[in-house]
DRENPA-3360 file (N, C-alpha, C; in nm, 2 decimals, always signed):
BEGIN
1 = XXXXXXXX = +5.67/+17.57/+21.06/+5.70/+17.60/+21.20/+5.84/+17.66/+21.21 ~ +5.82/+17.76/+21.24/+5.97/+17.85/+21.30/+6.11/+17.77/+21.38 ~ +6.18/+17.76/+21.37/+6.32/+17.68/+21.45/+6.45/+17.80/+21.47 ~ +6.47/+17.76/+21.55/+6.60/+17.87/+21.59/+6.75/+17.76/+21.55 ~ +6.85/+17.88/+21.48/+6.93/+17.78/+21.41/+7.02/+17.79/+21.49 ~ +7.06/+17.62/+21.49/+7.17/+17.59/+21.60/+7.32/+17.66/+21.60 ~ +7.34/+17.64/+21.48/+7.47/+17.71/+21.45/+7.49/+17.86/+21.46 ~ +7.38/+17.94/+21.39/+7.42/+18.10/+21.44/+7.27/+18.16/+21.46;
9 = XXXXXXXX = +7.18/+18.09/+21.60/+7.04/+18.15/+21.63/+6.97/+18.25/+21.58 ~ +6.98/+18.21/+21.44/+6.86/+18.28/+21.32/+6.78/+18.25/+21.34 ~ +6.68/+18.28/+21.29/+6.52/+18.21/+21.30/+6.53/+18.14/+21.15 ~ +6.49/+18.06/+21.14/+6.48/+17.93/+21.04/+6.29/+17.89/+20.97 ~ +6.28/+17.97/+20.90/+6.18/+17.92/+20.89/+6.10/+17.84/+20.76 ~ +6.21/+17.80/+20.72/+6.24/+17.69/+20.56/+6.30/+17.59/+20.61 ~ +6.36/+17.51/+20.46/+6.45/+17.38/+20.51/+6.62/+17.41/+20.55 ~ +6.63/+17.55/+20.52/+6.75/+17.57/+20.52/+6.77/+17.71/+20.59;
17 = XXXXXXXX = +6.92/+17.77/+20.68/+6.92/+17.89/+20.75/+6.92/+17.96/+20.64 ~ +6.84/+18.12/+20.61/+6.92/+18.21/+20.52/+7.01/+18.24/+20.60 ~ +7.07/+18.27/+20.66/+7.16/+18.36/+20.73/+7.31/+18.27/+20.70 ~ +7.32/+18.10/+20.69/+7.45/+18.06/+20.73/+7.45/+17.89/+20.68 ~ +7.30/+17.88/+20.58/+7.33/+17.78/+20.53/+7.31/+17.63/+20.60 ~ +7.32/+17.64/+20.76/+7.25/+17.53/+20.83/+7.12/+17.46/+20.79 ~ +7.11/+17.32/+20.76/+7.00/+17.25/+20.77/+6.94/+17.26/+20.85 ~ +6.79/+17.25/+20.85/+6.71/+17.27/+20.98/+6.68/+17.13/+21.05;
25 = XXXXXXXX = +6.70/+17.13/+21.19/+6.72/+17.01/+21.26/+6.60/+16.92/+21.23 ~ +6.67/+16.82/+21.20/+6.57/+16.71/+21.19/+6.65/+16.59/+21.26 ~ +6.61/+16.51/+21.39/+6.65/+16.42/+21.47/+6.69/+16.28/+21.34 ~ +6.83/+16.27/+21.39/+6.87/+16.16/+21.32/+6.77/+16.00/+21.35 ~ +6.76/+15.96/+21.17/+6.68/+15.84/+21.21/+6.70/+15.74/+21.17 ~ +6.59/+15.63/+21.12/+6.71/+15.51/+20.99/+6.71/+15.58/+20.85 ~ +6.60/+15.69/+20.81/+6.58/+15.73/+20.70/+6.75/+15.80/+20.70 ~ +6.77/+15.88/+20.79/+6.88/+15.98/+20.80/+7.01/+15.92/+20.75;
33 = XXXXXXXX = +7.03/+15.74/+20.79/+7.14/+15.66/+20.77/+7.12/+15.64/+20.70 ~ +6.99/+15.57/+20.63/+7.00/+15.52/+20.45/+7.02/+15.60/+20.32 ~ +6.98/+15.78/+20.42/+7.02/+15.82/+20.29/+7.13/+15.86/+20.28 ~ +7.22/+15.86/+20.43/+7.36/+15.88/+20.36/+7.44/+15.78/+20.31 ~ +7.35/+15.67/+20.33/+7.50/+15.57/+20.27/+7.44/+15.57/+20.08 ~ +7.27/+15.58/+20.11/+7.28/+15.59/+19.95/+7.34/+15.68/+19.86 ~ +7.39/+15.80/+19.92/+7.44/+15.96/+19.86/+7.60/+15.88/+19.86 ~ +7.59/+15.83/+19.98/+7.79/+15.77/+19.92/+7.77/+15.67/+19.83;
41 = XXXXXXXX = +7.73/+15.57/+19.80/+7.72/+15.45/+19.76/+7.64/+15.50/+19.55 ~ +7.58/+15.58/+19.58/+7.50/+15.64/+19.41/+7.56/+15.78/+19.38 ~ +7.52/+15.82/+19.49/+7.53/+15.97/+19.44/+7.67/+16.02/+19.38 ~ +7.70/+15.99/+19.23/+7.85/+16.03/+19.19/+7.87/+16.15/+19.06 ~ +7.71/+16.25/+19.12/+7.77/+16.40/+18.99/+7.78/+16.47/+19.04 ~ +7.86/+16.46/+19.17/+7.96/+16.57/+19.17/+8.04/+16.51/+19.32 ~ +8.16/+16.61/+19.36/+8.25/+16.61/+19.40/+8.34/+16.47/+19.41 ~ +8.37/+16.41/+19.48/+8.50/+16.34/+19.52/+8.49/+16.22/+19.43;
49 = XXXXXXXX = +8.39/+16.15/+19.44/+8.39/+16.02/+19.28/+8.40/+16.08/+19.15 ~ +8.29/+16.20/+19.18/+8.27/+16.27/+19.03/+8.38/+16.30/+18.93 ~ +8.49/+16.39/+19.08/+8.59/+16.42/+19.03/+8.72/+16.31/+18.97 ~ +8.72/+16.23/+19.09/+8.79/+16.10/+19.03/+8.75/+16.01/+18.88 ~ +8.60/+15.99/+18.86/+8.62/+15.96/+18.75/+8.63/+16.02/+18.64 ~ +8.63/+16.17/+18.63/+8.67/+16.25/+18.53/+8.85/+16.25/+18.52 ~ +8.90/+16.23/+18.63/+9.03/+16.26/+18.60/+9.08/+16.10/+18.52 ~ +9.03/+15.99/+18.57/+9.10/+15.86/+18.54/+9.05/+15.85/+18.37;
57 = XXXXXXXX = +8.97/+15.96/+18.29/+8.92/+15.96/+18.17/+8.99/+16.05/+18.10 ~ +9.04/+16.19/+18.15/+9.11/+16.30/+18.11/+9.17/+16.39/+18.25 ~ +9.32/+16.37/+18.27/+9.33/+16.45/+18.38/+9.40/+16.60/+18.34 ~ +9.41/+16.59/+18.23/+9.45/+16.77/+18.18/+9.35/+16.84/+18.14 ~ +9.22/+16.74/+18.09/+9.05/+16.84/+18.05/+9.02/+16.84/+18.20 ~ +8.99/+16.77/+18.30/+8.93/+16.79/+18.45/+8.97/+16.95/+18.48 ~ +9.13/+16.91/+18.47/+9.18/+17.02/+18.54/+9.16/+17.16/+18.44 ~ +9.14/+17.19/+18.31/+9.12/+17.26/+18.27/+9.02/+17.30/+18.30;
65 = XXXXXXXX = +8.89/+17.25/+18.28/+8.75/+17.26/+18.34/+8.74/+17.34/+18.43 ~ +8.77/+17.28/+18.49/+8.82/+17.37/+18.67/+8.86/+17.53/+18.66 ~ +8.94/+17.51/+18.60/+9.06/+17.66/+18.59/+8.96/+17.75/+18.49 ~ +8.90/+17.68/+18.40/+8.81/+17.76/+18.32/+8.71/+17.78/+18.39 ~ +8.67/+17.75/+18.48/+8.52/+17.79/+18.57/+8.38/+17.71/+18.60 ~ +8.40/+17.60/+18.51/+8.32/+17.49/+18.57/+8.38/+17.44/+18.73 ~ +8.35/+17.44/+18.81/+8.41/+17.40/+18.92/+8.26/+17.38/+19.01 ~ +8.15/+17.34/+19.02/+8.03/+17.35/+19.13/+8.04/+17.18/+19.14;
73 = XXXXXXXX = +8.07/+17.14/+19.03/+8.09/+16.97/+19.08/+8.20/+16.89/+19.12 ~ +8.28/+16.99/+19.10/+8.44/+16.92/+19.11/+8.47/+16.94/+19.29 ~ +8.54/+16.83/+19.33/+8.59/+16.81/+19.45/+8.68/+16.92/+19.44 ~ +8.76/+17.02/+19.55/+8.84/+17.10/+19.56/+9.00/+17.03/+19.51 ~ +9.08/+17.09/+19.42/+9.16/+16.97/+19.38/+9.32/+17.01/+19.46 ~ +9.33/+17.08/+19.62/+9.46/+17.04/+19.64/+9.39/+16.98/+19.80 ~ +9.23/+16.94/+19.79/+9.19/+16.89/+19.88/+9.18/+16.71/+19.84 ~ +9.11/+16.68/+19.70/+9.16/+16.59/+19.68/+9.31/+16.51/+19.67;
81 = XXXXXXXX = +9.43/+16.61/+19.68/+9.53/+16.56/+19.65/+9.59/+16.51/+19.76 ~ +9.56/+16.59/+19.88/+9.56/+16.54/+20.03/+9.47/+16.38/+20.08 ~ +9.36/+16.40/+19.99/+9.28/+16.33/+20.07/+9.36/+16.14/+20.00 ~ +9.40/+16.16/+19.87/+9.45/+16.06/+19.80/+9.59/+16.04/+19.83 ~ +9.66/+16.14/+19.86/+9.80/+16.09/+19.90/+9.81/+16.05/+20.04 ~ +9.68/+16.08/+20.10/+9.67/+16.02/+20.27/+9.65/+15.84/+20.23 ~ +9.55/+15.86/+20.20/+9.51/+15.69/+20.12/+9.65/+15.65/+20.06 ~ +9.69/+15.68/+19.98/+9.82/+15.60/+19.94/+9.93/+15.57/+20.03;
89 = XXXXXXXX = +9.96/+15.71/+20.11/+10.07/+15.67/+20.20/+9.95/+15.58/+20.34 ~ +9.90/+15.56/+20.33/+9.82/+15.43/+20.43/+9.84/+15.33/+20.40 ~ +9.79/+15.28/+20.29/+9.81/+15.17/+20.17/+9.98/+15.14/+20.19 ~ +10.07/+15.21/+20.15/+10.20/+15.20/+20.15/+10.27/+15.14/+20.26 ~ +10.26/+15.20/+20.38/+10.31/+15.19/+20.51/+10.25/+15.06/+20.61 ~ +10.09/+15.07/+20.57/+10.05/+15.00/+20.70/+10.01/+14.86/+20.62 ~ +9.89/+14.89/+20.49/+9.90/+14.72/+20.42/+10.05/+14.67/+20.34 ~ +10.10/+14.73/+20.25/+10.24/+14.70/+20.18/+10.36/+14.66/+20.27;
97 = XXXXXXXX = +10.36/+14.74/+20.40/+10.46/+14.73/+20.46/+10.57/+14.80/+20.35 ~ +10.61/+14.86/+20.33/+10.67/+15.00/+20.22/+10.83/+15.01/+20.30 ~ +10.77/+15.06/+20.38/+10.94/+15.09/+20.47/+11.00/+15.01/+20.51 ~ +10.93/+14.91/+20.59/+11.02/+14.74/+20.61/+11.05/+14.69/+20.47 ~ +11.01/+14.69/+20.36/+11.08/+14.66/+20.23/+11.19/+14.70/+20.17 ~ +11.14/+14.84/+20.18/+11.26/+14.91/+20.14/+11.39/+14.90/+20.23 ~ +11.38/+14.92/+20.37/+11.52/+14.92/+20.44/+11.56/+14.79/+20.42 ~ +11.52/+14.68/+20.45/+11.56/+14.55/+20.42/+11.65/+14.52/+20.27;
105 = XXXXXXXX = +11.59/+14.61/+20.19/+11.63/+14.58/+20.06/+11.78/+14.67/+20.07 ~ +11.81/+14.80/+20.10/+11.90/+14.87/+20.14/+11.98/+14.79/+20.24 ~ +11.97/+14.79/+20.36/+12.04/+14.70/+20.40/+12.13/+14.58/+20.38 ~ +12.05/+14.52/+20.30/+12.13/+14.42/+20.19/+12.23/+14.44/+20.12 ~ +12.24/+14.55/+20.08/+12.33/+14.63/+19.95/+12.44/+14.62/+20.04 ~ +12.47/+14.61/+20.16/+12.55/+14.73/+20.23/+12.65/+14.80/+20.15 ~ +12.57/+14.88/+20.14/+12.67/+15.01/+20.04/+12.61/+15.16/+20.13 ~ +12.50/+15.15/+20.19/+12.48/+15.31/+20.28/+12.45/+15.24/+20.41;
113 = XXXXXXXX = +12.50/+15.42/+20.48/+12.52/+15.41/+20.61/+12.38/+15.38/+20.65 ~ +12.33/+15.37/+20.80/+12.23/+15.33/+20.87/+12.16/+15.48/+20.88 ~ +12.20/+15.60/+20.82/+12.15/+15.71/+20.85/+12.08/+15.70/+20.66 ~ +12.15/+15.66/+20.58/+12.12/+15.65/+20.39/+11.98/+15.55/+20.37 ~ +12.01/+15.46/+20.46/+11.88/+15.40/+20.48/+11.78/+15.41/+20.57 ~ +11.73/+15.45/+20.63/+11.64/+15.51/+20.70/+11.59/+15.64/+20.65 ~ +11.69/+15.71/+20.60/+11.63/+15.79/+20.47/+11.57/+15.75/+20.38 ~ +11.64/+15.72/+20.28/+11.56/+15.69/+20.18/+11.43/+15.55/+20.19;
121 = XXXXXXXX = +11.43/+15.47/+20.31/+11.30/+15.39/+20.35/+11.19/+15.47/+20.33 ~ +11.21/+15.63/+20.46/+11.13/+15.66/+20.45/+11.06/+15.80/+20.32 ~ +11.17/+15.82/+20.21/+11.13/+15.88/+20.11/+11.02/+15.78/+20.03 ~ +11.08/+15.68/+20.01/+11.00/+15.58/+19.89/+10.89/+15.51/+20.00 ~ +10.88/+15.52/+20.11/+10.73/+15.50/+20.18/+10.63/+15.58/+20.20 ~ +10.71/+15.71/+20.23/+10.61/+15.87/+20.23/+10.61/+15.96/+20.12 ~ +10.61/+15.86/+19.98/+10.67/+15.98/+19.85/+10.55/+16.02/+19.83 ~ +10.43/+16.00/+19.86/+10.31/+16.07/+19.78/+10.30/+16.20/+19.87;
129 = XXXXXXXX = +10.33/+16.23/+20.07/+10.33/+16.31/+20.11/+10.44/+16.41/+20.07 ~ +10.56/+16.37/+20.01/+10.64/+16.40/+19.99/+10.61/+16.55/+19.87 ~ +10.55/+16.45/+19.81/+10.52/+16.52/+19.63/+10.42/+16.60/+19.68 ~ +10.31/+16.56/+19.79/+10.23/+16.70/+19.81/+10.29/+16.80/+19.83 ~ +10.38/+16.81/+19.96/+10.46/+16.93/+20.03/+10.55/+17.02/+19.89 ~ +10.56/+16.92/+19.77/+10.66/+16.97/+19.67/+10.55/+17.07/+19.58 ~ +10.44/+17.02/+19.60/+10.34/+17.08/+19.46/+10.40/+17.20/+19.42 ~ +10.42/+17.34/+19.53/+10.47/+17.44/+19.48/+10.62/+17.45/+19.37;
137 = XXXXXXXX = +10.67/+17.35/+19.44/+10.80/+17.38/+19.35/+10.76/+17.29/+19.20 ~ +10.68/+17.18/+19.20/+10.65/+17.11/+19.08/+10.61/+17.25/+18.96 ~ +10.49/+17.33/+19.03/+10.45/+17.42/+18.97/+10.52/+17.54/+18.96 ~ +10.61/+17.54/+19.00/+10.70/+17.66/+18.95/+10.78/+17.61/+18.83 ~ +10.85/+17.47/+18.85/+10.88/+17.40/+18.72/+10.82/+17.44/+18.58 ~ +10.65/+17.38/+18.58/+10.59/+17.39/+18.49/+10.50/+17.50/+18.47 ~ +10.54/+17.62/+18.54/+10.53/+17.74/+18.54/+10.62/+17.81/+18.40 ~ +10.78/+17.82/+18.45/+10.86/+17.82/+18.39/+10.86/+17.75/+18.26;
145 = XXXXXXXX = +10.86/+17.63/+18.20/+10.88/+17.56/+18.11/+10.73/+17.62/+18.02 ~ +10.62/+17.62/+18.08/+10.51/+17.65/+17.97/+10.48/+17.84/+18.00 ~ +10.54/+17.88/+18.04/+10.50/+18.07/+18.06/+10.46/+18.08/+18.02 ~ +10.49/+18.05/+17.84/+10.44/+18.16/+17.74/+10.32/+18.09/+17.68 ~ +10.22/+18.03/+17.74/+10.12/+17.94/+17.70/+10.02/+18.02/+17.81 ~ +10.05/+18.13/+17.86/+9.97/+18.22/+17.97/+9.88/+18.21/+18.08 ~ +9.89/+18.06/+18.09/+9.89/+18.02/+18.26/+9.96/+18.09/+18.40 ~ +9.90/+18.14/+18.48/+10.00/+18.19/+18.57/+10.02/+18.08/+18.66;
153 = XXXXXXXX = +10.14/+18.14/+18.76/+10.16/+17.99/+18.87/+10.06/+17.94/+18.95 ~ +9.95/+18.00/+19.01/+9.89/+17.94/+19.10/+9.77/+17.87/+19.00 ~ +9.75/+17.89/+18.89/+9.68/+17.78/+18.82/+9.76/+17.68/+18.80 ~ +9.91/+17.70/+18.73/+10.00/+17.55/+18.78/+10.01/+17.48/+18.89 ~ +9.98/+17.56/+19.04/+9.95/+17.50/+19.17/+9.81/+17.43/+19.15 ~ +9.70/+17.42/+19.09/+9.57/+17.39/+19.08/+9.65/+17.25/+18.98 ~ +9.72/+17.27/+18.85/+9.75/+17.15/+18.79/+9.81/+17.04/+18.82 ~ +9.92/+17.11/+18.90/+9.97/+16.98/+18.95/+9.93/+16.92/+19.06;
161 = XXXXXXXX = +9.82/+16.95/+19.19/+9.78/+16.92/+19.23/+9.63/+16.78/+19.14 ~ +9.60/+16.83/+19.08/+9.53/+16.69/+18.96/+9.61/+16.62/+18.93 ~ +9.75/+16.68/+18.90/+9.85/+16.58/+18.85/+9.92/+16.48/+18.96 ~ +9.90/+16.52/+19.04/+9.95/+16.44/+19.18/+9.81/+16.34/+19.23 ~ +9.74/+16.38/+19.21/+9.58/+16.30/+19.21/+9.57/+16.19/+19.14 ~ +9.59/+16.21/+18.98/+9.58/+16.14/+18.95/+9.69/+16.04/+18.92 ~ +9.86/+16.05/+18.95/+9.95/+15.98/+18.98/+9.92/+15.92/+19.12 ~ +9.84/+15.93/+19.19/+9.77/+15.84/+19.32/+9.65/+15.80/+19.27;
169 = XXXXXXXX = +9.62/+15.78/+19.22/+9.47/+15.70/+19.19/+9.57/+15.60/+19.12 ~ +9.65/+15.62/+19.00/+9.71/+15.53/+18.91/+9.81/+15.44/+19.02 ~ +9.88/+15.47/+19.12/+9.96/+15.41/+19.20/+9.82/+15.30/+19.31 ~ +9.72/+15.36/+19.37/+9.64/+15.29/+19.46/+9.56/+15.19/+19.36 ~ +9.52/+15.18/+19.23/+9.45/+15.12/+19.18/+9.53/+15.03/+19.06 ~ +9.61/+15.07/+19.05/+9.75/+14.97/+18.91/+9.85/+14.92/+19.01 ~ +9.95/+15.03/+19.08/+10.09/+14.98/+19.13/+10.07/+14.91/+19.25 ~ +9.98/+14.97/+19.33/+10.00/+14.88/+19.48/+9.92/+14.73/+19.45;
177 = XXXXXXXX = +9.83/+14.69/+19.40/+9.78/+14.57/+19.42/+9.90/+14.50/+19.37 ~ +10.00/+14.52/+19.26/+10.08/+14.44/+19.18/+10.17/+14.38/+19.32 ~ +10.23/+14.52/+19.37/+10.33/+14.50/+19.48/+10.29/+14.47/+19.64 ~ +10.18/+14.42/+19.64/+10.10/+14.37/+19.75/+10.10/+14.23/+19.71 ~ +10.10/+14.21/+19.63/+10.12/+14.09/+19.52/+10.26/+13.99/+19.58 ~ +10.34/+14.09/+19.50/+10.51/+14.07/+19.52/+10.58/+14.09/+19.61 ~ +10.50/+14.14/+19.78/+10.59/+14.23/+19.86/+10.70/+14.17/+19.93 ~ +10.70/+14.01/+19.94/+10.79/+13.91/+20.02/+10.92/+13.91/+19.93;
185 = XXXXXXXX = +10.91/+13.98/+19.82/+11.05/+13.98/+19.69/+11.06/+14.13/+19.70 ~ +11.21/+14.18/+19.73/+11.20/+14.31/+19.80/+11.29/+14.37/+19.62 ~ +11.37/+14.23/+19.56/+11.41/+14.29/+19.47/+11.29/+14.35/+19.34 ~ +11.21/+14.24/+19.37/+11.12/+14.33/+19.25/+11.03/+14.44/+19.30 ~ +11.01/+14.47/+19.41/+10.95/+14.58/+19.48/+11.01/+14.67/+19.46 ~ +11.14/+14.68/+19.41/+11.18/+14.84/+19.41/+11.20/+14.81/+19.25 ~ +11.20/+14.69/+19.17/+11.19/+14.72/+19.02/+11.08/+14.82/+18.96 ~ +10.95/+14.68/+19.05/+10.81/+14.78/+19.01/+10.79/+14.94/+19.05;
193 = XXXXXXXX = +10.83/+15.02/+19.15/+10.86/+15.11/+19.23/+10.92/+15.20/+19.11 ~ +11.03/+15.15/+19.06/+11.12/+15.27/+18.95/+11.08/+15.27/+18.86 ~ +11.00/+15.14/+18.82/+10.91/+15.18/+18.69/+10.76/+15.27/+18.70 ~ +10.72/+15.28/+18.80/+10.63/+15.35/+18.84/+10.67/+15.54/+18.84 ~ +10.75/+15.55/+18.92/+10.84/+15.66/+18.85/+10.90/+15.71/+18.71 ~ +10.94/+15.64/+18.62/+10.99/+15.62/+18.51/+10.84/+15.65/+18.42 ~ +10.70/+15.66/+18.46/+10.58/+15.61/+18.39/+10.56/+15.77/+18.38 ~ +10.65/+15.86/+18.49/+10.57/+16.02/+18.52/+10.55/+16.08/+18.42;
201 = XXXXXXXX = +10.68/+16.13/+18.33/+10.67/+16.16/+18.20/+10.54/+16.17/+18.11 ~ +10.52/+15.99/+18.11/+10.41/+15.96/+18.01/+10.30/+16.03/+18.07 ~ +10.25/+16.05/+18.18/+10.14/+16.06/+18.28/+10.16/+16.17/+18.27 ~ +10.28/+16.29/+18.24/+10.26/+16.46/+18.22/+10.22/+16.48/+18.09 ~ +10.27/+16.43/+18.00/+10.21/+16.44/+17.86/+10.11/+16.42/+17.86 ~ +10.01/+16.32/+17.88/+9.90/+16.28/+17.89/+9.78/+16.40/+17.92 ~ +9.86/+16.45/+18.10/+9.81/+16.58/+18.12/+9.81/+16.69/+18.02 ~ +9.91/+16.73/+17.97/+9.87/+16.87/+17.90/+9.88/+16.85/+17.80;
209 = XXXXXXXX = +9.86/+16.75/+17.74/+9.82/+16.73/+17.60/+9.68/+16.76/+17.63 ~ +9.59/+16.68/+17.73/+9.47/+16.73/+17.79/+9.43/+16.84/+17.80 ~ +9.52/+16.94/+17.88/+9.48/+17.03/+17.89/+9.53/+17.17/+17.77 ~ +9.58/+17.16/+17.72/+9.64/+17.25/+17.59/+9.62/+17.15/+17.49 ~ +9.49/+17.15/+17.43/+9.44/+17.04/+17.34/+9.51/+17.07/+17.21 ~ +9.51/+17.16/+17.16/+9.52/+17.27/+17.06/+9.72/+17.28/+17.04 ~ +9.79/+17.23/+17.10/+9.92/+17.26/+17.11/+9.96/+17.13/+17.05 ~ +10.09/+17.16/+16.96/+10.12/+17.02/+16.91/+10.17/+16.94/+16.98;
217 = XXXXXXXX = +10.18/+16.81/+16.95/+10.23/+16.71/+17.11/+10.39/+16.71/+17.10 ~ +10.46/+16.77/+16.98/+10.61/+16.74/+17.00/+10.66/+16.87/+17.15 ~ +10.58/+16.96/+17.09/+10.61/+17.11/+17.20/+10.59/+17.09/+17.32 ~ +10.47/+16.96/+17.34/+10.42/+16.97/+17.50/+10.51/+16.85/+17.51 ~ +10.57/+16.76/+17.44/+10.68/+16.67/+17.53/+10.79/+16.73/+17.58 ~ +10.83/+16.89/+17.44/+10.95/+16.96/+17.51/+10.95/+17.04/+17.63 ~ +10.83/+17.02/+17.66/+10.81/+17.13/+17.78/+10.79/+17.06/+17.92 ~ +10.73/+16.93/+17.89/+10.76/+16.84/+18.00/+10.90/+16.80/+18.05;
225 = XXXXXXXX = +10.97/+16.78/+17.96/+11.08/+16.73/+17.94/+11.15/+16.90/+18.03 ~ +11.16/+16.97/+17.99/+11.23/+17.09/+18.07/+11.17/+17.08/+18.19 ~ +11.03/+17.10/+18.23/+10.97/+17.09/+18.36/+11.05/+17.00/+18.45 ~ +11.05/+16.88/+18.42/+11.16/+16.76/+18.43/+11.28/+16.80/+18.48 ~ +11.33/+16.87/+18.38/+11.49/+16.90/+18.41/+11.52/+17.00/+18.52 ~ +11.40/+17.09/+18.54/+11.39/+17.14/+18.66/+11.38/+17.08/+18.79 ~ +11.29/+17.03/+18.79/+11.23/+16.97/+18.87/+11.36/+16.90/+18.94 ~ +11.45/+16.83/+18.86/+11.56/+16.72/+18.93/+11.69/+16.83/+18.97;
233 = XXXXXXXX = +11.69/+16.94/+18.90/+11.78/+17.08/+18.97/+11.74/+17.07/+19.15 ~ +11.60/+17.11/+19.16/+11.53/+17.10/+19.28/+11.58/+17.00/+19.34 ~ +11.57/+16.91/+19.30/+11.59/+16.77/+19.44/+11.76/+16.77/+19.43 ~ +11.84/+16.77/+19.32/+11.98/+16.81/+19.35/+11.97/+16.90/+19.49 ~ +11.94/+16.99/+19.49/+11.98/+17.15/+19.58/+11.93/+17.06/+19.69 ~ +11.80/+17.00/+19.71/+11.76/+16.95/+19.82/+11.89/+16.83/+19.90 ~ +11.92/+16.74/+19.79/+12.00/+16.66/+19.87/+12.15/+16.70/+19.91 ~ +12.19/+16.80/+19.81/+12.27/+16.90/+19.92/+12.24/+16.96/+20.00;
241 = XXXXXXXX = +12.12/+17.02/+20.06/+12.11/+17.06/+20.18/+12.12/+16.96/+20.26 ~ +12.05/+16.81/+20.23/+12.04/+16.74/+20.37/+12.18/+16.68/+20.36 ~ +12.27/+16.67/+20.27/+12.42/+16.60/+20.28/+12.48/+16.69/+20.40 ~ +12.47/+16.82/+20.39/+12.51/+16.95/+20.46/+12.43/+16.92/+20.61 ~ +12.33/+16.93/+20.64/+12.29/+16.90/+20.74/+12.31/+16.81/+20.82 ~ +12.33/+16.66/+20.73/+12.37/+16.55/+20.85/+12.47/+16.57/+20.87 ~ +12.61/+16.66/+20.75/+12.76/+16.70/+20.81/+12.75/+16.74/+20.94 ~ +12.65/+16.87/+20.96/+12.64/+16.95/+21.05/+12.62/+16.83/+21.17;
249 = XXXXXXXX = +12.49/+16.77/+21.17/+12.46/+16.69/+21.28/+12.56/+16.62/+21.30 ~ +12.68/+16.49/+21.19/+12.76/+16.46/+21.24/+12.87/+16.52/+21.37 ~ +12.90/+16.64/+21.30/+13.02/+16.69/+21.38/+12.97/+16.80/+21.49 ~ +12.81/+16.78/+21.52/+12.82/+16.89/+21.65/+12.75/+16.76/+21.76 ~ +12.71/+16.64/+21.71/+12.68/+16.48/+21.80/+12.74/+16.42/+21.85 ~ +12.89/+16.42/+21.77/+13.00/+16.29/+21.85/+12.98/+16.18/+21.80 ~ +13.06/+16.06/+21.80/+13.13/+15.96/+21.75/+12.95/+15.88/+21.70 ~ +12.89/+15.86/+21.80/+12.78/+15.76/+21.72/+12.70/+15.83/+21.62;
257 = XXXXXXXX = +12.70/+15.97/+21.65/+12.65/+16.03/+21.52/+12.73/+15.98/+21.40 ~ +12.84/+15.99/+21.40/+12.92/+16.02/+21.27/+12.92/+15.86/+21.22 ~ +12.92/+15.78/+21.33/+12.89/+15.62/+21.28/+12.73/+15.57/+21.22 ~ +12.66/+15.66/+21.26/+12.51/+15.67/+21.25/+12.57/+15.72/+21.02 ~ +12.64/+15.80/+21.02/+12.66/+15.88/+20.87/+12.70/+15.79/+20.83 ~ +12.80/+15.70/+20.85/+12.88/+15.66/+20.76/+12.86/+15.51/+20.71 ~ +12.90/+15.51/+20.52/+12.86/+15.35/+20.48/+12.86/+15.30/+20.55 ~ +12.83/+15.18/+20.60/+12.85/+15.04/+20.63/+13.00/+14.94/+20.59;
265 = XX = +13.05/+14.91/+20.72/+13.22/+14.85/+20.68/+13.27/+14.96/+20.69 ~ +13.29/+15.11/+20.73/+13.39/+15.18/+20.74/+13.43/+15.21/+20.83;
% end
């Protein structure tokens, strides 16, 4: 029986539009509900589980896979990296309570101003958003450090987005339960925190040892290791802009601004 398609009024006369891909209406029922929770709940060869469990097995072959042309099963990977640094920074903020830890823990120090801490609360609360907004510059990093291995940069933008993926899968499934655990002890919350960071390294190597199978592993430590050293060039330049900027804010705000800037006790 012929159906006119909802989405772009083709004539439909299969299970599916030719013209635009629409399913042909079928009234939602219980069948309709069971089978979608069975397609979430089983169905895992292909996209968003598929891809997750390939990465927590090999995250430098996933991502190779991908860039080589297998890609009909894989989840989009700077869609997963969104979709996982949304989850983590949720997890972080709203179960861990992340930013009340952290400022509490700063505060304590008093050694920074009330402007030093409210920063950096909310760096180490929103760092997985953080690292998304960075992917480009990560991959220019590891652009530069591996060139002559003939990747260009926007497949580096494709890697390090898996590599940010799977640094959130490892953070929502290892680091946060530990510190959901510990969160009433603010000192060991930012121990576990910097060892979690401290872990990146291993977790790059890992990747492109993965993915440049064939390459010896001393070469791909030295090239993480440069990527690295870039990388922290970057966030230098960055924290001089914002040192520069709250100057600026200071002295065009007036006196509570500039009390807002300054250590604590001064």
């Amino acid at each position: 029986m012929e159906q006119t398609c909802l989405n772009c009024d083709y004539t439909i006369d299969e299970n599916y539009c030719r013209h635009c891909g629409q399913k042909r209406f079928k009234r939602i029922d219980k069948k309709y509900v069971t089978d979608e929770i069975q397609y979430l709940l089983i169905h895992t060869n292909k996209g968003f589980l598929y891809t997750v469990k390939k990465l927590i097995k090999s995250p430098g072959g996933t991502a190779k896979e991908f860039i080589d042309g297998n890609r009909v099963n894989h989840y989009k990977p700077m869609l997963l990296a969104f979709l996982l640094s949304g989850i983590s920074a949720f997890i972080s903020f709203k179960i861990i309570g992340f930013a009340k830890i952290m400022r509490e823990l700063y505060e304590g120090q008093h050694m920074n101003s009330a402007f030093m801490n409210d920063y950096m609360s909310f760096v180490t609360s929103y760092n997985s958003f953080i690292m998304l907004a960075m992917i480009p510059v990560f991959a220019l990093s590891t652009w530069i450090a591996f060139h002559n291995w003939k990747n260009n940069y926007y497949e580096h933008i494709v890697m390090n987005a898996y590599i940010l993926a799977a640094y959130n899968i490892m953070t929502i499934v290892i680091v946060y339960p530990i510190l959901f655990a510990v969160r009433h002890n603010t000192n060991l919350v930012s121990s576990i925190s910097t060892l979690s960071f401290i872990l990146t390294p291993f977790l790059l190597t890992w990747f492109f040892k993965g993915f440049y199978i064939h390459k010896p592993l001393k070469q791909i430590i030295w090239k993480v290791l440069a990527s690295l050293g870039l990388v922290s060039v970057a966030f230098f330049i960055l924290m001089v802009v914002v040192a520069i900027a709250a100057f600026i804010y200071g002295i065009t705000q007036g006196p509570e601004a500039i009390k807002y800037l300054q250590p604590v006790g001064k």
